[in-house]
Biopython code that builds the backbone (N, CA, C, O; Angstrom):
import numpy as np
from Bio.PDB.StructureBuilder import StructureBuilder

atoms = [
    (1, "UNK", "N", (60.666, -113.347, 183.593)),
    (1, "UNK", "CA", (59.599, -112.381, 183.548)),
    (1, "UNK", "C", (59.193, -112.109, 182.100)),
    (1, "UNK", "O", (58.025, -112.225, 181.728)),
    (2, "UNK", "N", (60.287, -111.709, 181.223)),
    (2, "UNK", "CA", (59.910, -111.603, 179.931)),
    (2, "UNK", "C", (59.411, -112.797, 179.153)),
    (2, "UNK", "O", (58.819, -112.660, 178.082)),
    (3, "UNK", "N", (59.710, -114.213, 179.820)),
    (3, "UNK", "CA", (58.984, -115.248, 178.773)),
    (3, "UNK", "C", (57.790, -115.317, 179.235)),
    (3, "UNK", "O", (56.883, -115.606, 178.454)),
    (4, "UNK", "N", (57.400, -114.969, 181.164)),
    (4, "UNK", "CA", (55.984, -115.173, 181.212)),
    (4, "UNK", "C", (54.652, -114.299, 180.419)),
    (4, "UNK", "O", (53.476, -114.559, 180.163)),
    (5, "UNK", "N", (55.831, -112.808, 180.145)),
    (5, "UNK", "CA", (54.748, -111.956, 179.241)),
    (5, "UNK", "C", (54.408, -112.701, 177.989)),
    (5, "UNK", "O", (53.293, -113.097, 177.647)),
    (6, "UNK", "N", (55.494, -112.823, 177.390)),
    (6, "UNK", "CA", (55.449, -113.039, 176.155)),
    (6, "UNK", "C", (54.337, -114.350, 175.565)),
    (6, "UNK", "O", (53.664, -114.387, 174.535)),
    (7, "UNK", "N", (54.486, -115.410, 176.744)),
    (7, "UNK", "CA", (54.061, -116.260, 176.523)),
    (7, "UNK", "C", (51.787, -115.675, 176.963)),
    (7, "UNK", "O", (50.756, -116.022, 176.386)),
    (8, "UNK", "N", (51.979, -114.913, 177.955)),
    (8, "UNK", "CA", (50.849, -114.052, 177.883)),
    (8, "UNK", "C", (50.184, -113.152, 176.363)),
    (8, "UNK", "O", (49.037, -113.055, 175.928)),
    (9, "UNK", "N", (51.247, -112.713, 175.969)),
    (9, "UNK", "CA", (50.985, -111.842, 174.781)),
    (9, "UNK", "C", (50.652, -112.741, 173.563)),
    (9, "UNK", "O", (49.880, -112.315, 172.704)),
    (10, "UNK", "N", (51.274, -114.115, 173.449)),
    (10, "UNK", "CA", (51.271, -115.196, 172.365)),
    (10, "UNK", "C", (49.448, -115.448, 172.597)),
    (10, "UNK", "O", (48.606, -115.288, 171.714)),
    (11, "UNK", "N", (49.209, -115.833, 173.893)),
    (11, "UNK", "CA", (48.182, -116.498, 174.206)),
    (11, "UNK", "C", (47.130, -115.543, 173.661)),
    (11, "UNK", "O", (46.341, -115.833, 172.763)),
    (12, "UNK", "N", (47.203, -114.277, 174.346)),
    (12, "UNK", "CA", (46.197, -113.426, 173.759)),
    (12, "UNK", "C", (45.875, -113.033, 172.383)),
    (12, "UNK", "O", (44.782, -112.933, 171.825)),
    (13, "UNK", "N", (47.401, -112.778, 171.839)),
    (13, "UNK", "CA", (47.179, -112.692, 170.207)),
    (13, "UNK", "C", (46.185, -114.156, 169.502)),
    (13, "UNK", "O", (45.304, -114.171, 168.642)),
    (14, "UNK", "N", (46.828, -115.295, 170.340)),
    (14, "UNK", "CA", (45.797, -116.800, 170.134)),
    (14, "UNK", "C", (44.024, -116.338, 169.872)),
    (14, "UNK", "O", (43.268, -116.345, 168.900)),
    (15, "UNK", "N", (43.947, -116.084, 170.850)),
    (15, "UNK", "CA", (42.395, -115.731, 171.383)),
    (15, "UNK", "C", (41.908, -114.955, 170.556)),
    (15, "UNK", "O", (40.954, -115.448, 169.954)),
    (16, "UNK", "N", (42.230, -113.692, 170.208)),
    (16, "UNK", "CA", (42.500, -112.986, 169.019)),
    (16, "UNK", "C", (41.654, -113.302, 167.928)),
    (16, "UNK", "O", (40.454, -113.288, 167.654)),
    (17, "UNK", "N", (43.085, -113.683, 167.247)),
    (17, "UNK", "CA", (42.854, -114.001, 165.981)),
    (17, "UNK", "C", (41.744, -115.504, 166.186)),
    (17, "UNK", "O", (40.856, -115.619, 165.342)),
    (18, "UNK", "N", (41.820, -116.323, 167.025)),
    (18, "UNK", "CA", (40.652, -117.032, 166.619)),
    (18, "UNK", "C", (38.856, -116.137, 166.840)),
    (18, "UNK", "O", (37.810, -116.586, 166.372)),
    (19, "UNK", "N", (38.983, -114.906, 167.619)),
    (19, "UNK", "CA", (37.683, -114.640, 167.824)),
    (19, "UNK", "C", (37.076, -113.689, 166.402)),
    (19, "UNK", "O", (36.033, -113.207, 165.959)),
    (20, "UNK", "N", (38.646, -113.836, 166.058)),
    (20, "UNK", "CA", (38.561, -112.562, 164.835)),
    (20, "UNK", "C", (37.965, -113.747, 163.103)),
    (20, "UNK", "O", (37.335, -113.508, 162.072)),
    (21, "UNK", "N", (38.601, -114.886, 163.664)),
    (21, "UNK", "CA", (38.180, -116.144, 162.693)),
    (21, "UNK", "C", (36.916, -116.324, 162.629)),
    (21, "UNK", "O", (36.163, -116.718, 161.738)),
    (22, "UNK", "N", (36.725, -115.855, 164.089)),
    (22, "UNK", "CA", (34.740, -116.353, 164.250)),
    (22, "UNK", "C", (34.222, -115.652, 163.641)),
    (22, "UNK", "O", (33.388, -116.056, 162.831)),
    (23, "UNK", "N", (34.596, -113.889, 163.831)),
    (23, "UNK", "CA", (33.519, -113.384, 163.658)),
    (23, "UNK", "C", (33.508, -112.966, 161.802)),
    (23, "UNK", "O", (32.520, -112.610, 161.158)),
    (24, "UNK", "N", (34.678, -113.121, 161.375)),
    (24, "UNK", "CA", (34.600, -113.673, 159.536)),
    (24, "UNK", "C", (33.831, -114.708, 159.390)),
    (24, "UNK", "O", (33.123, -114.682, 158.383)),
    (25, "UNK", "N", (33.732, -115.709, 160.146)),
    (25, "UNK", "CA", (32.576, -116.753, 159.476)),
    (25, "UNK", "C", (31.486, -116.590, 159.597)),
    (25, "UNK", "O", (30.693, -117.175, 158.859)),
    (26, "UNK", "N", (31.022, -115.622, 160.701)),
    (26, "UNK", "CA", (29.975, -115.474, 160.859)),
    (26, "UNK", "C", (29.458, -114.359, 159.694)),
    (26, "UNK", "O", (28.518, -114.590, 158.932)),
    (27, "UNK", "N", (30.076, -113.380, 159.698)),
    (27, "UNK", "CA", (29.746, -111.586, 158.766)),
    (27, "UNK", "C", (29.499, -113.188, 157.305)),
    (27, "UNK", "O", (28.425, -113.607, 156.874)),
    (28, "UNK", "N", (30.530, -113.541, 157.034)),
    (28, "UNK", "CA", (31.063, -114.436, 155.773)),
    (28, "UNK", "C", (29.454, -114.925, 155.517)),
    (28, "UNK", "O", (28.733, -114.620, 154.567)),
    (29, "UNK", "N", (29.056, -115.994, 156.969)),
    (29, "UNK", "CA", (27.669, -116.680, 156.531)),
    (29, "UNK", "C", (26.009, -115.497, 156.941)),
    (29, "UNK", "O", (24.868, -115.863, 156.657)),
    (30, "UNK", "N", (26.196, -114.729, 157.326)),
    (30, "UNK", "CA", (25.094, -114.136, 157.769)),
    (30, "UNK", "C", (24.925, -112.902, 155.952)),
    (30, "UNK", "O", (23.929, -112.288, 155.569)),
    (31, "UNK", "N", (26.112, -112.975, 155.387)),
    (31, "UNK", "CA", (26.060, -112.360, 154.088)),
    (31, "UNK", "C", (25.131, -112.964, 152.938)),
    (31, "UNK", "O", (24.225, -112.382, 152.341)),
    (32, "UNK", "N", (25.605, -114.351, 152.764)),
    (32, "UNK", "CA", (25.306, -115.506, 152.064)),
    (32, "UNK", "C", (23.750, -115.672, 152.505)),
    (32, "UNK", "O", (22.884, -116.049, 151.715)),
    (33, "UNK", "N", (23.471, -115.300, 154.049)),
    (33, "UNK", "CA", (22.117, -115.697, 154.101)),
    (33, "UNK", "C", (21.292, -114.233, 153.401)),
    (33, "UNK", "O", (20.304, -114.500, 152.718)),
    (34, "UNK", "N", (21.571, -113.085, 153.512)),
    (34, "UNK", "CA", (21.068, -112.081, 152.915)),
    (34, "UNK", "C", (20.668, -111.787, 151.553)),
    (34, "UNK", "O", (19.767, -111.198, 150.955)),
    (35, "UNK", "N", (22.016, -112.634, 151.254)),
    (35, "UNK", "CA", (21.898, -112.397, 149.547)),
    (35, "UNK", "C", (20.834, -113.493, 149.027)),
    (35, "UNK", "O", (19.991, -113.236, 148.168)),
    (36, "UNK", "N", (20.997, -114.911, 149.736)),
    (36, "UNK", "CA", (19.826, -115.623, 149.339)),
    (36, "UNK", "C", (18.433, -115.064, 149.504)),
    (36, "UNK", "O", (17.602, -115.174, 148.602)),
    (37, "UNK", "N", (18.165, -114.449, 150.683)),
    (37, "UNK", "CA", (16.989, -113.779, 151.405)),
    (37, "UNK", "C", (16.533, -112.565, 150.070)),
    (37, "UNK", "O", (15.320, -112.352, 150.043)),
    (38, "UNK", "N", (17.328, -111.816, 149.051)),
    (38, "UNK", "CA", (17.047, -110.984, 148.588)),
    (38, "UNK", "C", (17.383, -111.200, 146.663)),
    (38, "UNK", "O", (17.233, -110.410, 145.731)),
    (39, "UNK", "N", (17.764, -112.306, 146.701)),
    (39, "UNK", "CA", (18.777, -112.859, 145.191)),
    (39, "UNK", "C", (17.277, -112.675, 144.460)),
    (39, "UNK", "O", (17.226, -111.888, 143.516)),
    (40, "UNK", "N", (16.092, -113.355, 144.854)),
    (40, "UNK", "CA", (14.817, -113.480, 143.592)),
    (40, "UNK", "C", (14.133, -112.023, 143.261)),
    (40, "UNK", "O", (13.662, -111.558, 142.224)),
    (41, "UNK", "N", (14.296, -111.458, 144.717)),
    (41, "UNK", "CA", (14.032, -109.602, 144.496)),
    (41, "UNK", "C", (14.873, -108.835, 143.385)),
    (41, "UNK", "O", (14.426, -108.119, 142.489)),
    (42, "UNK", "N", (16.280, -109.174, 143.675)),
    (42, "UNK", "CA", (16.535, -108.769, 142.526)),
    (42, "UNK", "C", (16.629, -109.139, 141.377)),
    (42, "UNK", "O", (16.740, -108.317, 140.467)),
    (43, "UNK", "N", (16.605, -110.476, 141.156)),
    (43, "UNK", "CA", (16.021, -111.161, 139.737)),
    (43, "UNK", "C", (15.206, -110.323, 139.243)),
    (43, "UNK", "O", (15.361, -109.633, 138.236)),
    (44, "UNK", "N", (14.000, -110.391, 140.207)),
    (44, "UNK", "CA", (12.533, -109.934, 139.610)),
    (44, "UNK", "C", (13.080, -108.122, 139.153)),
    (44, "UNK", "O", (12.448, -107.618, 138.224)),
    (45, "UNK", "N", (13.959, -107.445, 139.672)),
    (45, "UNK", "CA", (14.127, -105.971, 139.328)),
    (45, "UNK", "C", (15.066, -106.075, 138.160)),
    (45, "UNK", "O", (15.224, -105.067, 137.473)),
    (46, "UNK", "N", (15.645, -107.073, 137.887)),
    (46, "UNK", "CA", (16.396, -107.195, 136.870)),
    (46, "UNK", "C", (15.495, -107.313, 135.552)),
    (46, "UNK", "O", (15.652, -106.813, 134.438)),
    (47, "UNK", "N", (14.562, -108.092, 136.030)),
    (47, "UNK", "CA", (13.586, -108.801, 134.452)),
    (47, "UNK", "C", (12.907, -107.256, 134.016)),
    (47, "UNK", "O", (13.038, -106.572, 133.001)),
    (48, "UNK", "N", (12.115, -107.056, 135.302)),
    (48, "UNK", "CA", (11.215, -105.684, 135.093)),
    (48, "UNK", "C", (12.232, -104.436, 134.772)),
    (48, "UNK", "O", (11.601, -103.480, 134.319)),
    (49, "UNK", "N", (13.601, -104.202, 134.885)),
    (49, "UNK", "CA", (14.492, -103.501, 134.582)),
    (49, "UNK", "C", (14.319, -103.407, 133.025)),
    (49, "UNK", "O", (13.918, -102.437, 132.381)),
    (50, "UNK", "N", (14.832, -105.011, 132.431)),
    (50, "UNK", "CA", (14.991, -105.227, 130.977)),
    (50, "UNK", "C", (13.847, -105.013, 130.570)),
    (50, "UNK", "O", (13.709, -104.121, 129.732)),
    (51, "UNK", "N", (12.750, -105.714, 131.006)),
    (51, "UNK", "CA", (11.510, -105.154, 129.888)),
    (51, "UNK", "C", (11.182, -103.884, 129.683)),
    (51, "UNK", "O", (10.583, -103.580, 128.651)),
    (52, "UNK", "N", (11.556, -102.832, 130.734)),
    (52, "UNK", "CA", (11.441, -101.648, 130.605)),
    (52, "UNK", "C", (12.113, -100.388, 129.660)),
    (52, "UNK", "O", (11.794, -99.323, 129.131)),
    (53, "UNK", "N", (13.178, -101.222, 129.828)),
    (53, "UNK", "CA", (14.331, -100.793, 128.747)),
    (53, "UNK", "C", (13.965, -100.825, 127.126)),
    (53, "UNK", "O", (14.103, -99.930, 126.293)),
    (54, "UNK", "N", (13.319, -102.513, 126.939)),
    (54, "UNK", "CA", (12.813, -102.896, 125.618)),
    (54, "UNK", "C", (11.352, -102.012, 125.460)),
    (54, "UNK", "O", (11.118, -101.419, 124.407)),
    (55, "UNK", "N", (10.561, -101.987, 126.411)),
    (55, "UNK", "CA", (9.455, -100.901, 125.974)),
    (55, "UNK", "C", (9.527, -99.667, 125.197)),
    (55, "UNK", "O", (8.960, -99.202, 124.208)),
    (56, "UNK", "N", (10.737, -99.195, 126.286)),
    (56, "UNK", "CA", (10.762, -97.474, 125.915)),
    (56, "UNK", "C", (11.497, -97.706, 124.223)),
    (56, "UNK", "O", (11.221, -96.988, 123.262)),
    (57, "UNK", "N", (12.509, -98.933, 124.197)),
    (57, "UNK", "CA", (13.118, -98.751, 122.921)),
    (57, "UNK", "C", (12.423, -98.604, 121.969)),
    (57, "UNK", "O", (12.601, -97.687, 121.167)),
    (58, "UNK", "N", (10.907, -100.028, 121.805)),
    (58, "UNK", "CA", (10.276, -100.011, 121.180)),
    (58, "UNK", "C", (9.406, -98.744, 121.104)),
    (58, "UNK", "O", (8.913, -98.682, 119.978)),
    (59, "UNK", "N", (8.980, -97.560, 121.992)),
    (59, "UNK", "CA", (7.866, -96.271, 121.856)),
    (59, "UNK", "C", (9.073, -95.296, 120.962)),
    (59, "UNK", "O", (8.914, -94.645, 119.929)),
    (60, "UNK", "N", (10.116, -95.459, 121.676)),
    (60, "UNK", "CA", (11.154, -94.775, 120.823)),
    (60, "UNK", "C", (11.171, -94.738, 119.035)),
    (60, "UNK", "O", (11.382, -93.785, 118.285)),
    (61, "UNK", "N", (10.877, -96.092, 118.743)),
    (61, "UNK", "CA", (11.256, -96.337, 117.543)),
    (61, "UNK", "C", (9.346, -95.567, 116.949)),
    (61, "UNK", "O", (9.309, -94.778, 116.004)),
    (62, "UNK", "N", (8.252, -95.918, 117.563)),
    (62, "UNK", "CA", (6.760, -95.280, 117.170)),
    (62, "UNK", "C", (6.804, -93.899, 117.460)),
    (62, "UNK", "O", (6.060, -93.352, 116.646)),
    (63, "UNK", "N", (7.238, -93.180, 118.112)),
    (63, "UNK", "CA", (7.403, -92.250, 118.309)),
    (63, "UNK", "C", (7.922, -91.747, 116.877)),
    (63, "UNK", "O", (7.205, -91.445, 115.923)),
    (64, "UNK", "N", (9.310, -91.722, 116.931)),
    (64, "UNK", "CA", (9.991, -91.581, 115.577)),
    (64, "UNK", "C", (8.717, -91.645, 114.620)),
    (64, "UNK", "O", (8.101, -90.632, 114.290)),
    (65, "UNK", "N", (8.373, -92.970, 114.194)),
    (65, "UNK", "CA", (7.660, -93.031, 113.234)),
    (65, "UNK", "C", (6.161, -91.673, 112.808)),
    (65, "UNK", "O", (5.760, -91.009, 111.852)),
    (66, "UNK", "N", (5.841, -91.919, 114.221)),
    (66, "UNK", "CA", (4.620, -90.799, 114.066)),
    (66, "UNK", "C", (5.050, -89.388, 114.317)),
    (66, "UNK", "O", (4.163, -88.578, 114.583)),
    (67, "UNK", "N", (6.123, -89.042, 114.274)),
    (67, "UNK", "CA", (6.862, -87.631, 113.961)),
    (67, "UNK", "C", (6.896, -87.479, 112.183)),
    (67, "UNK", "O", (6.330, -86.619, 111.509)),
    (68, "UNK", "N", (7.839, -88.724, 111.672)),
    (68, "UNK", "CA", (7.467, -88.472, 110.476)),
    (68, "UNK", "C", (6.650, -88.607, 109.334)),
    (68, "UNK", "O", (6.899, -88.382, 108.149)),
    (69, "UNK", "N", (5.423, -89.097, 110.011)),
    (69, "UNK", "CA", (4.136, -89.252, 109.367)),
    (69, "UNK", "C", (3.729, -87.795, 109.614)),
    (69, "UNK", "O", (3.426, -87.200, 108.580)),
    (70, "UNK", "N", (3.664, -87.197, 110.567)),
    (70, "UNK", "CA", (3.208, -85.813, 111.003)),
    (70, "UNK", "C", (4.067, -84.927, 110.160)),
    (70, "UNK", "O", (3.441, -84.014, 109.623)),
    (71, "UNK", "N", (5.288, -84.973, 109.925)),
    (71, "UNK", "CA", (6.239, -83.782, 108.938)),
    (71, "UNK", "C", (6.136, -84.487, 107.805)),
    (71, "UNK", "O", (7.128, -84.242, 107.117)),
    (72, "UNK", "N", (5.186, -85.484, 107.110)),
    (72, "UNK", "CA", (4.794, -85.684, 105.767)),
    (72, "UNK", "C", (3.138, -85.098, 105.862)),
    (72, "UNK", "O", (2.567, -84.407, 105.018)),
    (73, "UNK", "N", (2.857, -85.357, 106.522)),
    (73, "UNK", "CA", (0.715, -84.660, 106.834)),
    (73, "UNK", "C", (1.366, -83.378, 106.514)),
    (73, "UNK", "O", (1.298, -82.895, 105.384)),
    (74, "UNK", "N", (1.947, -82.863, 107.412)),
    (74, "UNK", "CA", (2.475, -81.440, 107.417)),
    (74, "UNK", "C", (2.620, -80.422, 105.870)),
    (74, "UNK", "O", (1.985, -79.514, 105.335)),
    (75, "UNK", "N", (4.066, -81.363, 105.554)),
    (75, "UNK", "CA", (4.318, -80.576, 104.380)),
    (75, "UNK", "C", (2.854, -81.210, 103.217)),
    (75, "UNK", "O", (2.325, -80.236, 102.682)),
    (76, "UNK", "N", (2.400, -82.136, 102.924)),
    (76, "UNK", "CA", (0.989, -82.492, 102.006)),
    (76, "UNK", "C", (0.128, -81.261, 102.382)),
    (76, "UNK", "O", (-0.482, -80.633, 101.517)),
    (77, "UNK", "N", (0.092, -80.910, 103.774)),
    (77, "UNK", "CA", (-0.713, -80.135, 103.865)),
    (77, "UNK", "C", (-0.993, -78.701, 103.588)),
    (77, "UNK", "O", (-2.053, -78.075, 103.571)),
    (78, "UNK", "N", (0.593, -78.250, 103.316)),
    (78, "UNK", "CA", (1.203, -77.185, 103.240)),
    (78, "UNK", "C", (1.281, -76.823, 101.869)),
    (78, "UNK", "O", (1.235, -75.677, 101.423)),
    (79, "UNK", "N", (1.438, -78.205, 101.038)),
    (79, "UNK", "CA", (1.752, -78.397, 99.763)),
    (79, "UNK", "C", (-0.088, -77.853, 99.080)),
    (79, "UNK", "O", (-0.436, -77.102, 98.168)),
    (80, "UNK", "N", (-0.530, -78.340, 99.662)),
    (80, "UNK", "CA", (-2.485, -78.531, 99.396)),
    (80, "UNK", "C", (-2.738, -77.040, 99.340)),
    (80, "UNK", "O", (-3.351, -76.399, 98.487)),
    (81, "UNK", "N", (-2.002, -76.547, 100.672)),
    (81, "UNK", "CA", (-2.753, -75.149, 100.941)),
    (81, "UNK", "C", (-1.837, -74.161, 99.602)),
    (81, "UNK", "O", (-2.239, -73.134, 99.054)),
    (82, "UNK", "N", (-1.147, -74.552, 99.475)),
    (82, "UNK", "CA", (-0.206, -73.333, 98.536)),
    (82, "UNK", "C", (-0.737, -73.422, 96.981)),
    (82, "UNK", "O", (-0.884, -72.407, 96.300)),
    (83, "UNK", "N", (-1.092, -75.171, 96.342)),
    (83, "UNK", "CA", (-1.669, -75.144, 95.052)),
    (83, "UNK", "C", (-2.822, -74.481, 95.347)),
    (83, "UNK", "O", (-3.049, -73.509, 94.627)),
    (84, "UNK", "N", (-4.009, -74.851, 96.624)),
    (84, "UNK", "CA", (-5.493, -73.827, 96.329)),
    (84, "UNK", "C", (-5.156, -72.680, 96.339)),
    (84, "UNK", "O", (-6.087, -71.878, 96.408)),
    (85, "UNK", "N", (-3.907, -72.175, 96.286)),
    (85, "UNK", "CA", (-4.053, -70.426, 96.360)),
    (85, "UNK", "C", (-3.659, -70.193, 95.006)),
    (85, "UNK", "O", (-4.158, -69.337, 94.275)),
    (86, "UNK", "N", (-2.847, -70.898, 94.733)),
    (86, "UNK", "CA", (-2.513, -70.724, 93.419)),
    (86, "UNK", "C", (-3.902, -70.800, 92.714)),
    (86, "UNK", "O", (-4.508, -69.738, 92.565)),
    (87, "UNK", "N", (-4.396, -71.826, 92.319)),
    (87, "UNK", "CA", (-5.499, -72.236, 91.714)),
    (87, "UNK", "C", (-6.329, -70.850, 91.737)),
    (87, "UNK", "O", (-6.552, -70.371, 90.626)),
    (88, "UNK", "N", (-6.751, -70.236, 92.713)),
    (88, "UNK", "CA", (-8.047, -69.162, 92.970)),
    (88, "UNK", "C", (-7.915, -68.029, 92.294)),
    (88, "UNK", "O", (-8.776, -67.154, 92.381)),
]
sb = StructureBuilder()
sb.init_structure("model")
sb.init_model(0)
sb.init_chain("A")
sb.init_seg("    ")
for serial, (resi, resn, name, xyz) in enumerate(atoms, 1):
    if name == "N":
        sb.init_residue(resn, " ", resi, " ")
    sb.init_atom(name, np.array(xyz, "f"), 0.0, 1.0, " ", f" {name:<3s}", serial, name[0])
structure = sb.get_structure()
């Protein structure tokens, strides 16, 4: 009695693990097809990622610049207004 279980329980664990084999190859290949299905999408968010990055760096760096063109206008201007008072 106990070898006919056992030999029942072997069989089923069999069945098992091979349905459990299937369904890894399948998750395994239906993955592979997704990522191909979506790999150039994210290329393309990758490129437009980086250039976006290099934009802002580059406004970053004009930005800067036209701050301190503006706190040199500034003080010239400040400088201008203080000699005409003097002067008058």
């Amino acid at each position: 009695m106990f070898t006919g279980q056992g030999r029942f329980l072997e069989a089923q664990n069999r069945k098992l693990a091979d349905e459990l084999e299937k369904l890894k190859a399948k998750w395994g290949k239906e993955t592979s097809q997704i990522k191909a299905m979506y790999q150039a999408e994210l290329d393309e968010a990758r490129k437009l990622l980086d250039e976006a990055v290099k934009e802002k760096a580059r406004l970053e760096v004009r930005v800067a610049s036209l701050e301190e063109q503006l706190e040199e206008s500034t003080q010239r201007s400040e400088h201008h207004t203080s000699v005409t008072f003097v002067s008058c």
